[in-house]
C-alpha positions in Angstrom: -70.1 16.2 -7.7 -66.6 16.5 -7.4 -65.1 14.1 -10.3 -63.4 14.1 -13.7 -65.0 14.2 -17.1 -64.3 14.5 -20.5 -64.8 16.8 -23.3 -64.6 19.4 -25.9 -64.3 23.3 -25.5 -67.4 24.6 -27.4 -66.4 28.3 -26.5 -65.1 31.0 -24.6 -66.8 32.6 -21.5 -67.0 36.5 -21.2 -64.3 36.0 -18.7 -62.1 34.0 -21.0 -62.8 30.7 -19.4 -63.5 27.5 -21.5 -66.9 26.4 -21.9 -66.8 22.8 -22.2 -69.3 20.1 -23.4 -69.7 17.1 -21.3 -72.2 14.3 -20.5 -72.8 15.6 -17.6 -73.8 19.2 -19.3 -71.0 22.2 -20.1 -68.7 23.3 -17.4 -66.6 25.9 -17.0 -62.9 25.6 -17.2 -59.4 27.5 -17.0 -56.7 27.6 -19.3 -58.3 25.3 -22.3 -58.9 26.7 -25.7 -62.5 26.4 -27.7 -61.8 23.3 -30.0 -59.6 21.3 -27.8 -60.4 18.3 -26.2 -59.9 18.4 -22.4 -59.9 16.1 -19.0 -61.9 17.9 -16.3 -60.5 17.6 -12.8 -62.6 18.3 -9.6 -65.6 19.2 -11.6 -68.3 21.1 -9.1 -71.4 23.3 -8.7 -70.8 26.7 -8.3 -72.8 29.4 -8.3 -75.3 27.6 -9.9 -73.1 26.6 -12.8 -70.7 23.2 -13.0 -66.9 24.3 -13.0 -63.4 22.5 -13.0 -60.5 23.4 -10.8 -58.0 22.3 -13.7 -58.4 20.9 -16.9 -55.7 18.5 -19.0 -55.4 19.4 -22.8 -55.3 16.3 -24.9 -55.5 17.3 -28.2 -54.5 21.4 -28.3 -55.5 23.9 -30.7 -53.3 25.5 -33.9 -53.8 28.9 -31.7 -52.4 27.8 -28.5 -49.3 29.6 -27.3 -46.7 29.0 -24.3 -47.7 32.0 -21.8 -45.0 34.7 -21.0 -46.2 34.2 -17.3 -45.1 31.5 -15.3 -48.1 31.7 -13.1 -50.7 32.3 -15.4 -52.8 29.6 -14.3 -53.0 30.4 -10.4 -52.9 34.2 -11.1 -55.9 34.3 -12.7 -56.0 38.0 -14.1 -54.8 36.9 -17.6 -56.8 33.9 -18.8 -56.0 34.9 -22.8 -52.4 34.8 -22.6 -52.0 30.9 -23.7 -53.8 32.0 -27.0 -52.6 33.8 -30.7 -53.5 37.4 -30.8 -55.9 36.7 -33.9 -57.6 34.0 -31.5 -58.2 37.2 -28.5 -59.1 39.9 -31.2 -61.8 37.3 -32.4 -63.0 36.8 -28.9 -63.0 40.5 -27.4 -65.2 41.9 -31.4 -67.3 39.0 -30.1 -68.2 40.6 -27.3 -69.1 43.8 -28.5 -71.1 42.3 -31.2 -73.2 40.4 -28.6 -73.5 43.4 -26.3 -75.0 45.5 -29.3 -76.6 42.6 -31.0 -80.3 43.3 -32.2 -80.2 46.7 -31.1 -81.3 49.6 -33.9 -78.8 50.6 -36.1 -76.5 47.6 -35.0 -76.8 45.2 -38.2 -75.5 48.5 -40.0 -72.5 49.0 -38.1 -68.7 48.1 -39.5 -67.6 47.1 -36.4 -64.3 48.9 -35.6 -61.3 47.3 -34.1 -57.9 49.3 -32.4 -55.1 46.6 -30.9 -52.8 47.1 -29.0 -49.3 47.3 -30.4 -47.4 45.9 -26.9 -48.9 42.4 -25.8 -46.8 42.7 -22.5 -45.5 45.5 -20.5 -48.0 47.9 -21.2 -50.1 48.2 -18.2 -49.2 51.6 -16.2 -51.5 50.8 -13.0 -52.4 48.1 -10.7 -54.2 46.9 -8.1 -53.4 44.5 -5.6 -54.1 43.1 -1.7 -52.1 41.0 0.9 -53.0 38.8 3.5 -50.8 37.9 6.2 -51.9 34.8 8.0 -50.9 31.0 8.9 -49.1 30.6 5.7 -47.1 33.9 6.1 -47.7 37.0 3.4 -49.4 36.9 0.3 -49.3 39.9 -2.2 -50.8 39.8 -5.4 -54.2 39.7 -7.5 -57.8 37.8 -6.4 -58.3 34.9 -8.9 -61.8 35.2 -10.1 -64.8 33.6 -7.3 -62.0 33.1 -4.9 -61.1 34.7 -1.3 -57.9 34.0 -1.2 -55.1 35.8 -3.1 -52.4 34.9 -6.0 -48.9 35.3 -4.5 -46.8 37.6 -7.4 -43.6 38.4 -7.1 -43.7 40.2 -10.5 -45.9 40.8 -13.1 -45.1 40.2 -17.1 -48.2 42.9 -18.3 -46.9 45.4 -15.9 -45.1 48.4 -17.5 -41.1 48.1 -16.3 -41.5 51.1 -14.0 -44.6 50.3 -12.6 -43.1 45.9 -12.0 -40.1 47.6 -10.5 -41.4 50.2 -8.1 -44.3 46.3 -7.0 -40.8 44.5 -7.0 -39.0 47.3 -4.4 -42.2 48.0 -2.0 -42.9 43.9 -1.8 -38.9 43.2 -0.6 -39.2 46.3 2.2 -42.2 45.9 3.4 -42.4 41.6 3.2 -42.0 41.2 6.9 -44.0 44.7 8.2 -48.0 44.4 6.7 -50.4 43.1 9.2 -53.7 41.8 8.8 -54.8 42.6 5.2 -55.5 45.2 2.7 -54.9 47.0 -0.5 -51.8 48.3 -2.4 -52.1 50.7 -5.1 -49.0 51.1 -8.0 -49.5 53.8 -10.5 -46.7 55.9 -13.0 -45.6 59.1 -11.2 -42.8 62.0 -11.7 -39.3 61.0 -13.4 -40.4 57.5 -14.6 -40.7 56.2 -10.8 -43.7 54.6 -9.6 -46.0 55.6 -6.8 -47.8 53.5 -4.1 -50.4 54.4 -2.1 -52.0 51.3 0.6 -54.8 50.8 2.0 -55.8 48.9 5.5 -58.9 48.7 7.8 -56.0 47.1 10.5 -53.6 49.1 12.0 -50.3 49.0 10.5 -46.7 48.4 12.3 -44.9 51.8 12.4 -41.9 50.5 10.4 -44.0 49.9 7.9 -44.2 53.9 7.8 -40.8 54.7 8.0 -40.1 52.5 5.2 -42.0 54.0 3.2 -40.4 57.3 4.3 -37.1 55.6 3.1 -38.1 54.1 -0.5 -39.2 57.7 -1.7 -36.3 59.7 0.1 -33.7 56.8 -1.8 -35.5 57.6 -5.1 -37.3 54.3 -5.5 -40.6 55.6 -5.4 -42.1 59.2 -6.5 -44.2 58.8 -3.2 -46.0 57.1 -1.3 -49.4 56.7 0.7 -50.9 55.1 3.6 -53.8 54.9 5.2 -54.4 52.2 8.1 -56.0 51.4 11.3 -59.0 53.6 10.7 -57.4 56.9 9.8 -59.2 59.5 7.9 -56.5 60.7 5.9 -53.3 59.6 4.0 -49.6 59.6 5.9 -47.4 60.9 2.7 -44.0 61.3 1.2 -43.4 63.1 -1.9 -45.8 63.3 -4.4 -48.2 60.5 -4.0 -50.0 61.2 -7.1 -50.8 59.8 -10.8 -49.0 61.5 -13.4 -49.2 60.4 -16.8 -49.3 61.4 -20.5 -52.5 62.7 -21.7 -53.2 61.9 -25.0 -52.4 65.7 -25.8 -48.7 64.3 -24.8 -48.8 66.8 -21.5 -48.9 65.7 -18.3 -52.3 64.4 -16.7 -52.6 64.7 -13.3 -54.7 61.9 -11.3 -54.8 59.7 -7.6 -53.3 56.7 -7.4 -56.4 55.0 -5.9 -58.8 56.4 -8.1 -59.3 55.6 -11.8 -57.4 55.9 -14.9 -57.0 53.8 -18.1 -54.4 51.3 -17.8 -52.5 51.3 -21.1 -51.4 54.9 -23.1 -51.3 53.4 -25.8 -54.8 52.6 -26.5 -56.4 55.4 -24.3 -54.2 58.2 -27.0 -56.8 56.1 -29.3 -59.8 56.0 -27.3 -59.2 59.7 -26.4 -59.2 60.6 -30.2 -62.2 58.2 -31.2 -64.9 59.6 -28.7 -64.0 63.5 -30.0 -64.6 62.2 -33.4 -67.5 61.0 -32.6 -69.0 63.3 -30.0 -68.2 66.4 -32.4 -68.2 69.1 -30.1 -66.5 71.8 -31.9 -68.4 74.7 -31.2 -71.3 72.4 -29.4 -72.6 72.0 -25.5 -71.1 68.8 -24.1 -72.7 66.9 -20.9 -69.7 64.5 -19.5 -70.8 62.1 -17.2 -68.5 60.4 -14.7 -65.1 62.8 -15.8 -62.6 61.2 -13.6 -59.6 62.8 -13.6 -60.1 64.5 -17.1 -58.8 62.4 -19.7 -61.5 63.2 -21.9 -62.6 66.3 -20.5 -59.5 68.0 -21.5 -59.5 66.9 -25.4 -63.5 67.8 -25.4 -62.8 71.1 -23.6 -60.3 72.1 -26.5 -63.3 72.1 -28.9 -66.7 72.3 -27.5 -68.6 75.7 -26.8 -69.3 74.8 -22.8 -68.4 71.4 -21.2 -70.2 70.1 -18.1 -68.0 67.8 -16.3 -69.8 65.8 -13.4 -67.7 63.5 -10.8 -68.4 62.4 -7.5 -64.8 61.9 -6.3 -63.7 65.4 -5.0 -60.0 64.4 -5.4 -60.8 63.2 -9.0 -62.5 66.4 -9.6 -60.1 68.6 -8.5 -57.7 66.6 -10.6 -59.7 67.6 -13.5 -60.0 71.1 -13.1 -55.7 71.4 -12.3 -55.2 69.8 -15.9 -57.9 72.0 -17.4 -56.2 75.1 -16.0 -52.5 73.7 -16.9 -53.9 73.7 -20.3 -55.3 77.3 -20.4 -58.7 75.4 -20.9 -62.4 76.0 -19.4 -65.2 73.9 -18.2 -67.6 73.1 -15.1 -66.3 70.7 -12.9 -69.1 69.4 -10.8 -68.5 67.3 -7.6 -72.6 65.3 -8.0 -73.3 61.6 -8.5 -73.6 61.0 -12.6 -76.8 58.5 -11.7 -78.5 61.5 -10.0 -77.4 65.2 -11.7 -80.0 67.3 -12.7 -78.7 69.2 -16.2 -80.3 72.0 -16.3 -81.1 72.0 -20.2 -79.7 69.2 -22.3 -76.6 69.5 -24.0 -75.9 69.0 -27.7 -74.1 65.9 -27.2 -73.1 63.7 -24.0 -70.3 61.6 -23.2 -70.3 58.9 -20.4 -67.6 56.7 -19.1 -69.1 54.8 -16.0 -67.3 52.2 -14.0 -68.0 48.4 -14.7 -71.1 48.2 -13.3 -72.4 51.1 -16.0 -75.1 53.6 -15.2 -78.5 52.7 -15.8 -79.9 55.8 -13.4 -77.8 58.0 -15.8 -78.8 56.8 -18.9 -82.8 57.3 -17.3 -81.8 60.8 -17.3 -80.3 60.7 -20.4 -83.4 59.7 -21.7 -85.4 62.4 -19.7 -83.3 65.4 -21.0 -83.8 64.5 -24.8 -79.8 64.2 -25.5 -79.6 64.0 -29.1 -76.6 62.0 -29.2 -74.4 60.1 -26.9 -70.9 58.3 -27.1 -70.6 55.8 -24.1 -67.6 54.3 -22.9 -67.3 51.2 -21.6 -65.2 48.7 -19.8 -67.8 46.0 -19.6 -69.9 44.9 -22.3 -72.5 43.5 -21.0 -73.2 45.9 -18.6 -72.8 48.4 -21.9 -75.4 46.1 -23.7 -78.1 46.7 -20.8 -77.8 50.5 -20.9 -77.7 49.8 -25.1 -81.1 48.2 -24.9 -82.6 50.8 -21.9 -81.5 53.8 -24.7 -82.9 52.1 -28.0 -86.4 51.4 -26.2 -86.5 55.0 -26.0 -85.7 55.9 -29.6 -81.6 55.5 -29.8 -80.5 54.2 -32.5 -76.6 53.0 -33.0 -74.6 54.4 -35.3 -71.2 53.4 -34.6 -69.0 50.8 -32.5 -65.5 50.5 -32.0 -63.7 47.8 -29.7 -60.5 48.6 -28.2 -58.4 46.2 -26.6 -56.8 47.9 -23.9 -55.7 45.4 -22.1 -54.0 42.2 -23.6 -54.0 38.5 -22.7 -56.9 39.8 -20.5 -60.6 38.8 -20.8 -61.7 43.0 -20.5 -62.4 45.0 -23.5 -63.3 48.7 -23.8 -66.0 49.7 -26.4 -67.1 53.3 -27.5 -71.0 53.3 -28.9 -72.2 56.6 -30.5 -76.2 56.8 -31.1 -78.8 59.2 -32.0 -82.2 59.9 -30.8 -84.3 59.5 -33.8 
């Protein structure tokens, strides 16, 4: 197809992208706002949908804003920051509504909302790649449905510690990464950051020493790096997580593993899902624990706690921050979709990654859990596991949306329900 065309943005996309209606049909555009009225540029099939490379505002909406980023639009990873925080908040409830939309119990739910105080600076992890090819290095994020990376040189929703450490590794190691792969920045001891990298090519060995250099000059906590086919990490100093739990002591966790991205909002999340699970004095089935950042709050309260994660370095994580704190629970290295309780707990709490957990939730179902608080980062995966529980007798009984990370297009949503 390949042309221009004109027309109005009739809504958002669950990634944040416009949805505009044309003559031709609606297509799919960045950066433009529902209500505005928009020139389509390099309008193609993709995926079996129409979409627009760019898109020219011509008449902009009351809740466009001037982004804090100036590369925004090639970046990709922040498709909300040219919009008013009422216009997001209204956009990320919508998507929990929709995900729990005709469900049992759903029309009776007060919908709750937690913000985020800090807009910018607030995200304490990342993940990014490089390439190094005919056009030289390119460090940064993957814009969505693309192959090729977003050059960054720094990052506005990065937290200071965690845009300074990016800022320090990408001028000493610019000129050393071959071939591609993965860099890693998460918050670690005395407010430095740590990095841990990933490569399937081998690596050049100044590339290692420095490393070495940026954690024995104080720069970085540590440092990671894994290349050429190695089975385990080179390190210097301590390469791993550490954060505040939302007890306010430290919470141990890898770098390349999984944590929530913004304190802030997780000290919230945290407190939500005990007040909904209730497990003073009650069995608790945790599915997919990570590194503890629940486990450790339920563990405080609940009779026994079950902890199940398949990462071994996660798990063992979660069972050093359980023993810091004087607290005790199983810690299971098993896959959540699979583990076989052996009598069903009072209440369980899951947490899967984006892609949710449908086998777990079968199991769920199979074990006759009386109640269940789910966390999720992705709603609709969220509202297919919703529907799989209320065909079996689940009924919702409350929803909160959390936005955890601003100027974004994710949301995180914690869903209680009871098995009637």
């Amino acid at each position: 197809m390949n042309e221009s065309l004109e027309g109005t943005v009739r809504d958002l996309s669950r990634f944040g992208e416009g949805v505009v209606k044309t003559e031709q049909g609606l297509v799919f555009a960045p950066g433009v706002l529902p209500g505005e009225r928009v020139t389509l540029e390099r309008v193609k099939k993709q995926g079996g949908a129409l979409r627009a490379d760019r898109a020219r505002v011509l008449d902009s909406s009351t809740q466009r804003v001037e982004p804090a980023c100036p590369i925004v639009g090639r970046c990709g990873g922040c498709p909300l920051m040219i919009a008013t925080a009422p216009l997001q908040a209204k956009f990320k409830r919508g998507l929990l509504e929709q995900a729990i939309a005709g469900l049992p119990g759903a029309e009776d739910v007060l919908l709750g909302w937690i913000g985020a105080k800090e807009a910018l600076g607030y995200r304490m992890r990342a993940r990014m790649g490089w390439q190094v090819g005919g056009r030289g290095l390119r460090l940064g994020y993957h814009p969505p449905r693309s192959d090729q990376l977003a050059d960054v040189r720094g990052c506005a929703v990065l937290h200071p510690v965690i845009d300074r450490g990016f800022r320090d590794v990408r001028r000493a190691v610019a000129g050393h990464l071959a071939g591609k792969g993965e860099l890693h920045l998460a918050m670690g001891e005395g407010e430095r950051a740590v990095v841990a990298m990933r490569s399937d090519d081998a690596q050049p060995p100044e590339l290692f020493r420095l490393l070495e250099s940026l954690v024995a000059e104080g720069m970085l906590a540590g440092a990671a790096l894994r290349a050429g086919g190695a089975s385990t990490d080179a390190t210097w100093g301590e390469p791993r997580e550490r954060r505040e739990g939302a007890d306010g002591e430290p919470l141990w966790g890898t770098v390349a593993g999984f944590s929530q991205a913004n304190d802030e909002v997780n000290r919230a999340l945290v407190g939500r899902v005990v007040e909904l699970a209730r497990p003073a004095g009650r069995s608790v089935l945790e599915l997919f624990c990570g590194h503890g950042n629940l486990t450790v709050a339920l563990a405080r309260e609940a009779e026994s706690v079950v902890a199940i994660e398949l990462d071994e370095a996660a798990a063992e994580a979660c069972r050093e921050n359980l023993r810091a704190r004087g607290l005790e629970a199983t810690v299971r290295t098993d896959d959540a979709e699979s583990y076989r309780a052996p009598s069903p707990p009072q209440v369980a709490v899951i947490d899967p990654p984006r892609i949710g957990a449908p086998g777990a939730v079968k199991r769920l179902v199979r074990l006759g859990v009386p109640e269940i608080v789910y966390v999720s980062c992705d709603p609709p995966t969220l509202g297919r596991d919703l529907k799989q529980l209320s065909d079996a007798g689940y009924t919702i009984t409350d929803a909160i949306a959390l936005d955890m990370f601003p100027q974004t297009a994710h949301l995180e949503c914690v869903v209680r329900l009871e098995r009637a």
